[in-house]
Steps between C-alpha positions, in 0.01 A plus 500: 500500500785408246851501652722593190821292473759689331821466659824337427550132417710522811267665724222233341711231573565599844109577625421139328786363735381667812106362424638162477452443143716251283671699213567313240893516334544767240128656560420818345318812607155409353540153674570620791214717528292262368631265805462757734132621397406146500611451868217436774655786693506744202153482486381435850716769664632761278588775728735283655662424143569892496645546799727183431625656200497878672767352684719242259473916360655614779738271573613573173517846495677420884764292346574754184562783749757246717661425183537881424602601826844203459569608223512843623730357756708310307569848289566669786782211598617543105577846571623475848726212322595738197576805771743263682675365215488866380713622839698200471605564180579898579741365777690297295547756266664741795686204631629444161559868455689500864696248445591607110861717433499838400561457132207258504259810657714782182376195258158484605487882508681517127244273359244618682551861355554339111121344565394843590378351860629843676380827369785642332573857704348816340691807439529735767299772315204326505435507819545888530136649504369697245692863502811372692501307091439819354764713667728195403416528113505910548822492649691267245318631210283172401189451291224454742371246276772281372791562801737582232690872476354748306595831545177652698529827294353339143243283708342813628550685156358219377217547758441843446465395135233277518277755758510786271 
């Protein structure tokens, strides 16, 4: 029975090294299965020629996980890094901040406020609910639409036009 040899140049390189064959420099794939089929212990003992490469395989797939699992590490010290140059950087902004006058803080307030970085404060109407706004308009005769002042009588003639 056949044993197929389709693997990577590395992984051919590698089983022909641990039979004890001599590779020759720059050898491709097709020469080194050549070498490798042509090897006393190819054809005498093949079984052990698949478990030797079951485990060049594993070692492989072994080393590929270690490699993912430091570099999982080292991202985890990259953002462990990040986080403490992140808090060191926040405390030098409040020392900075502690240490700065009080027209400095009015400065950084008055630019702050041209840059729109604080939300400007809303009206004081707008945060009355619903019909605490409505008696507001009803009592100084606005528009319930536009806010402007519009004598109530003509919007509800007007009203009483349109219905009929």
């Amino acid at each position: 029975m056949a044993f197929k040899l389709n693997y990577k140049k590395t992984e051919l390189i590698r089983l022909a090294e641990e039979m004890g064959l001599e590779i020759p420099a720059e050898a491709k794939v097709i020469q080194l299965k050549n070498l490798i089929e042509s090897s006393n212990l190819y054809r005498d003992d093949i079984d052990f020629v698949r478990e030797l490469m079951s485990n060049i395989q594993e070692e492989k797939r072994d080393e590929i996980e270690l490699q993912k699992l430091k570099l999982s590490q080292f991202e985890k010290e990259l953002e462990l890094i990040n986080a403490k140059k992140g808090l060191a950087d926040i405390s030098q902004v409040s020392e900075t901040k502690e240490s700065s006058s009080l027209t400095d803080n009015l400065e950084c307030l008055i630019r702050s406020v041209k840059v729109l970085t604080i939300p400007v404060p809303v009206k004081s109407e707008s945060r009355l609910s619903v019909w605490e706004r409505a008696e507001v308009i009803k009592r100084n005769n606005l528009c319930f639409r536009c806010f402007m002042p519009h004598k109530l009588s003509e919007i509800v003639f007007a009203r009483s036009l349109i219905i009929v």
